[in-house]
N, C-alpha and C positions, 0 to 999 in steps of 0.2 A: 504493500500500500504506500511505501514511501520509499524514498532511496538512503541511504544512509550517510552520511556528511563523512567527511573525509577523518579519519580513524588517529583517533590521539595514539601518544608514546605510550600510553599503559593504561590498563582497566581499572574499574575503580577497584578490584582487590589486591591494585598495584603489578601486576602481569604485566610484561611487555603483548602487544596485541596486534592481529587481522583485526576485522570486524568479528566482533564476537558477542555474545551473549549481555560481556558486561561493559560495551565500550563504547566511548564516549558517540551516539548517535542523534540522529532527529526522531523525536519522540514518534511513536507509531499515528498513524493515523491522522500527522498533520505537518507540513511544510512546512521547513524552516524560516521561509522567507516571510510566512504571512502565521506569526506566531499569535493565539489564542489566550496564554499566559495573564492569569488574573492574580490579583493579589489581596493581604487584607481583608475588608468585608465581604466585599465578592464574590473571593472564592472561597470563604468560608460559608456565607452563604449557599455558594452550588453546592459544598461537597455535603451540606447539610441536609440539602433537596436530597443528594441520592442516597445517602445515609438513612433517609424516611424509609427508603423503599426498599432497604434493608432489615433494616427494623418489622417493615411487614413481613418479608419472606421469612426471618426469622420468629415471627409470631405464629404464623401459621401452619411453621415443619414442627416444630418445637412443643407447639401450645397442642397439636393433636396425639402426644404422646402420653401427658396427663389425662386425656381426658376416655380414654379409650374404654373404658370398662361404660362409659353413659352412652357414648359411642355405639357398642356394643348393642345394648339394650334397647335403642332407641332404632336399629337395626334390626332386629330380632335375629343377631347373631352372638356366634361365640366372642370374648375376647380375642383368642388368638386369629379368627378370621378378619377382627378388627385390626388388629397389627399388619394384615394384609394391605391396606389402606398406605400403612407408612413405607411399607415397599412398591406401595404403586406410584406413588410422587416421587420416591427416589429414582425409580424407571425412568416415569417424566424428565426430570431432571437430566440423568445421562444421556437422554435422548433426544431431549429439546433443545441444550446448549447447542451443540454443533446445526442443527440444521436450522432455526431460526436466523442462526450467522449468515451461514449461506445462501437462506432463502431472500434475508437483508441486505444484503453483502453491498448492491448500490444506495441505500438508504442512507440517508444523514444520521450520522452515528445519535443525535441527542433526539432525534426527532423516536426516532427505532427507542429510545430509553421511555420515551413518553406513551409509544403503544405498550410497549410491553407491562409496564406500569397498571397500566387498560386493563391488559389481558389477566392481571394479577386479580384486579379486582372483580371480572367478571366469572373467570374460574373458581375462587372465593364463595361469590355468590351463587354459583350452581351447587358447591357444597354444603353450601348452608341451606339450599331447599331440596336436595334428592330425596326423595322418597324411598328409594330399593336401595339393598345393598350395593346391586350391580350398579345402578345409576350413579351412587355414592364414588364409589372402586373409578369408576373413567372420571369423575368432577376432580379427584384426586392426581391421577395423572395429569390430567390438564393442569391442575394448578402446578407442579412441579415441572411443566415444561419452560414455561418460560425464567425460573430458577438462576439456570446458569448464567444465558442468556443475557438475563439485566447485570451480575455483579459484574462479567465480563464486559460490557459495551461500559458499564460505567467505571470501572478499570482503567479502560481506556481514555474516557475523557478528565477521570480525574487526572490522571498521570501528563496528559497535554496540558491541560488548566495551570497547574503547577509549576509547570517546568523541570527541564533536568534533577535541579537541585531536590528536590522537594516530592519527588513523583511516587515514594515508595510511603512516603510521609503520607501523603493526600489518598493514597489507594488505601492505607489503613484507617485511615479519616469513613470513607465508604462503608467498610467492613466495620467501623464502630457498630454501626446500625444493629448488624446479626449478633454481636456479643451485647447487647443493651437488652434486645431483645430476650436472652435467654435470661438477663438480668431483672427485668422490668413488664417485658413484655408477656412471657410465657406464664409469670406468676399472676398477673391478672384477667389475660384471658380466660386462664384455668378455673380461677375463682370464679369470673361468670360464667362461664358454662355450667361451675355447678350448683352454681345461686338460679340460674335464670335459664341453663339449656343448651346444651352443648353447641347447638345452632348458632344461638349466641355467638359464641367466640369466632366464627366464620363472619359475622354482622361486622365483627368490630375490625376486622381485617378489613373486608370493602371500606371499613370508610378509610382506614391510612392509608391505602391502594389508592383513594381517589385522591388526597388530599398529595401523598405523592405525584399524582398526576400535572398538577396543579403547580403544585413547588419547582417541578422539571421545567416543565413551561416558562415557567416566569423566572427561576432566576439561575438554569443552567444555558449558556447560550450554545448558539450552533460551531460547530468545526467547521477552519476551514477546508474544503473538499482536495487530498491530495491528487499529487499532481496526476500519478498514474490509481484510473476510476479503480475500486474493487469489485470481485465478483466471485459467483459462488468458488468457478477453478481459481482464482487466484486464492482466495481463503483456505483451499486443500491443501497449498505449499504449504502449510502449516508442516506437514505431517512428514516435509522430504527433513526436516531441520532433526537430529538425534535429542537434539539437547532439551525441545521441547518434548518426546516421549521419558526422557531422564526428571523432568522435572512433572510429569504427570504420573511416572511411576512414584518417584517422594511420596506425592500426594495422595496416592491410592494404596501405598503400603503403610508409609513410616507415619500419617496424619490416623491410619486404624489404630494406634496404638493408643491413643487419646479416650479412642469412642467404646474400646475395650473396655476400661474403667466406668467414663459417664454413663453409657448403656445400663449400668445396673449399680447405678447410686441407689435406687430405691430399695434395693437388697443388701446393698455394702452397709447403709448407716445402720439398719435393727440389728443385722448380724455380724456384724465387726465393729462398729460405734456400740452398741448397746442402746441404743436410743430407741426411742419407739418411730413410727410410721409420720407420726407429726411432725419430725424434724426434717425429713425426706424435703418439703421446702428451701430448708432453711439452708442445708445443703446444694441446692438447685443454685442458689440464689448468692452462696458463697464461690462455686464452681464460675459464676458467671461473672462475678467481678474480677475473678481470679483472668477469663478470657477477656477482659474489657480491658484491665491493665496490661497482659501480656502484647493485645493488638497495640495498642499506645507505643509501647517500648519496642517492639518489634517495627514497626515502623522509622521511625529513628535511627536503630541500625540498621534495616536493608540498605538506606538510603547514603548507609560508608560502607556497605557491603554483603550485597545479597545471599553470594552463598555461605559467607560466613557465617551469616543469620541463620540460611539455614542448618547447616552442623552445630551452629548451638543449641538448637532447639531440639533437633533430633537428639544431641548428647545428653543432653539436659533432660528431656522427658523421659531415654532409656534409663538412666540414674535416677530420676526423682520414680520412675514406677518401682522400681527395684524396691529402693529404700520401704516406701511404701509397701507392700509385699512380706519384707523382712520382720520392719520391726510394728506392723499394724497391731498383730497380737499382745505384742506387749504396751505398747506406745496410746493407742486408745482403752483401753481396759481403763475404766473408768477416769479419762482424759480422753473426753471426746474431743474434745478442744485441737489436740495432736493432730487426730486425724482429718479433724477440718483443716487446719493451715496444709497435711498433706496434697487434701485435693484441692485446693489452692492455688499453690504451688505447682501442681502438675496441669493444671488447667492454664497457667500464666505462660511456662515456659513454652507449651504446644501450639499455642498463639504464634508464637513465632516463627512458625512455617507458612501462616495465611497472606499478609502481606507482601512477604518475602518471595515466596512463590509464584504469585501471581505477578508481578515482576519482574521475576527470572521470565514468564511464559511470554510477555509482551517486550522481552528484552531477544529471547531464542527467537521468534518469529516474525522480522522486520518487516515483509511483507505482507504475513497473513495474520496481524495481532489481536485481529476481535475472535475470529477461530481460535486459536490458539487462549486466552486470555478466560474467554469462556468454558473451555474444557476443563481450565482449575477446577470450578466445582463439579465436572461432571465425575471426576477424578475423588477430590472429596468427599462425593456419595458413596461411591465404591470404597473408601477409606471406612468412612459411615457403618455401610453394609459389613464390609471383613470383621472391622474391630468386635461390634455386636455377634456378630457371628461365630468368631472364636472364641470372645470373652463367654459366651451359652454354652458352646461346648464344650470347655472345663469346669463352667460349671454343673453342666448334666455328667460330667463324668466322675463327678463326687470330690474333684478336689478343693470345693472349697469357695469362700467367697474374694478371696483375695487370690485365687488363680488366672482371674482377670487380667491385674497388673503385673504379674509374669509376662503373662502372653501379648498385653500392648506392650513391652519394654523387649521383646523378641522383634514385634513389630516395627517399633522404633529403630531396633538395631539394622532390620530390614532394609528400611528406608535409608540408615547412616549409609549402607553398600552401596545403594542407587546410588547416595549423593556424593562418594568416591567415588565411580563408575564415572561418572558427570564431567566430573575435574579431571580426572586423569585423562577423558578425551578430549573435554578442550584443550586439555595445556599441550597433547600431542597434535592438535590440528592448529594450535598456535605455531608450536614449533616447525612443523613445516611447511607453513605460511612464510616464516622470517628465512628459511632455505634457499 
């Protein structure tokens, strides 16, 4: 989508460099010559508008996980065919990012933020009226198509908005929205749904979905159009670049290690905290600040160096799952308090693959960075999926409630291999570039 400006002395992880993943470029998806670059109110403003729309997506994946048992009932199905529902939006999602790009791929990047925004809110609202389960099962997928889709296009424009300096900063600015979300948003939808209906919490999505709509409109402006048009083939380059498959493996192996744990907070606090069912919240809620601050802090550093961030974060959350693991048995036994600051802590440090990575993804793919950008989360959900998935199987196999965090801190380790694998071939297609 753009051409790349002429290639400084070294990357910003200090590398002597080609054109590469982290070297000094014109931002994706907009001309050097005719820079977009806000400052101040401005662009605090815009990034605030797409942060809304963050904030909803994350109310809506998040907020249908508590509510499932009303869910359930008001389906006249079982719970676990209700869980069904959360694997059909994750579907959506994998599925939706890449071909909504493609299908937009000539569309003004801000204008494409403002449907999808739409589409959130109308998907929403068919969930909040299905009457069948089946009806319910597709409103769900729908609503997770357009998912990846918006964080990825707005990705994008945050990171042009900003500027060079600032782009990794302002993309975590966006993602604030989804860690608030799990913060603020999930616990209140939750609550109305089960004061007023599960329905409910679908009501209250449409409205930030609209009001997102709105906020885009008016205070994120348009990009200017590069020079060479996009299209769906040019978007597929995506996929010729290794280094974007390196960093959508990260995110679908070493970000499972996270979801390992989260996935069964509501089992860890009674049977490893000792606490009863009612602090299950209160854990939610410390989890999520824990990701609000990590997004913060993680931003900052991508923005002196991306992969670095990322090996921290992988290093970091295979050791804090560890520890956790270790000494959970002794360390919470009646100091619950321990094992809150644990998931804390592990919820902050894994934050720092989200900004960072998506980043790296519009850094690998200079020509095709809304495809590319978008696939983070389709990657994500699959991190999602794995983590949940093996975190259940050791615990159906009797080992326990803290078998979880073994197996994300496997997962993590997973991902540290991707993020060597990464490095070792750029720095080898660096090296015989300067040949």
């Amino acid at each position: 989508m753009t051409t790349p400006c002429a290639a400084s002395a070294r990357s910003t992880d200090g590398a002597p460099t080609r054109p590469s993943p982290e070297s000094s470029r014109s931002l994706p998806g907009r001309t050097a010559s005719n820079s977009p670059v806000l400052t101040g109110r401005r662009l605090t403003l815009a990034l605030a508008a797409m942060a809304l729309g963050g904030f909803t997506i994350g109310t809506t994946e998040f907020a249908s996980m508590g509510l499932l048992p009303q869910i359930a009932t008001g389906l006249s199905v079982t719970v676990p065919e209700a869980g069904r529902l959360i694997s059909a939006y994750a579907l959506g999602v994998v599925i939706g990012a890449p071909l909504i790009v493609m299908a937009a791929a000539r569309m003004e990047r801000t204008r494409l933020l403002v449907l999808l925004a739409a589409s959130i809110a109308v998907t929403n609202a068919l969930s909040a009226v299905a009457p069948t389960y089946p009806t319910m099962l597709a409103a769900r997928f729908l609503a997770g198509v357009p998912h990846g889709a918006y964080f990825g296009v707005a990705a994008l424009i945050a990171a042009a908005l900003a500027g060079p300096a600032r782009r990794a900063r302002a993309v975590s600015m966006v993602m604030l929205g989804l860690t608030i979300a799990t913060m603020v948003g999930v616990p209140l939808a939750t609550a109305l749904g089960q004061a007023v209906g599960w329905r409910s919490t679908y009501g209250l999505v449409v409205l930030t979905a609209l009001a997102t709509v709105v906020a885009v409109w008016r205070l994120v402006p348009p990009l200017p159009r590069p020079a060479a048009p996009a299209s769906a083939r040019s978007e597929l380059r995506a996929f010729r670049y290794p280094q974007v498959w390196f960093a959508l493996g990260i995110g679908a192996i070493g970000f499972g290690g996270m979801f390992a744990v989260y996935s069964y907070i509501g089992e860890i606090v009674p049977e490893v905290f000792s606490l009863t069912s009612a602090a299950v919240p209160l854990a939610l809620l410390v989890f999520g600040i824990g990701m609000t601050v990590g997004n913060l802090v993680a931003g900052r550093l991508a923005d002196r160096s991306v992969m670095g961030t990322v090996v921290a974060g992988l290093v970091g959350m295979a050791v804090l799952l560890v520890v956790f693991a270790v000494t959970g048995p002794v360390l919470t036994a009646g100091l619950p308090i321990l094992g809150m600051t644990g998931l804390f802590l592990i919820a902050t440090i894994s934050q720092f693959l989200g900004p960072s990575l998506q980043t790296r993804l519009l850094d690998a793919s200079p020509d095709a960075p809304s495809l590319a950008a978008a696939l983070h989360h389709s990657a994500l959900n699959i991190g999602n999926a794995t983590g949940a998935w093996i975190g259940g199987l050791v615990i159906a196999a009797g080992l326990g409630y803290l078998a979880p965090a073994w197996a994300g801190a496997i997962l993590a380790v997973a991902g540290l291999v991707v993020a060597g694998a990464s490095v070792l071939v750029e720095r080898r297609d660096t090296e015989r570039a300067l040949i």
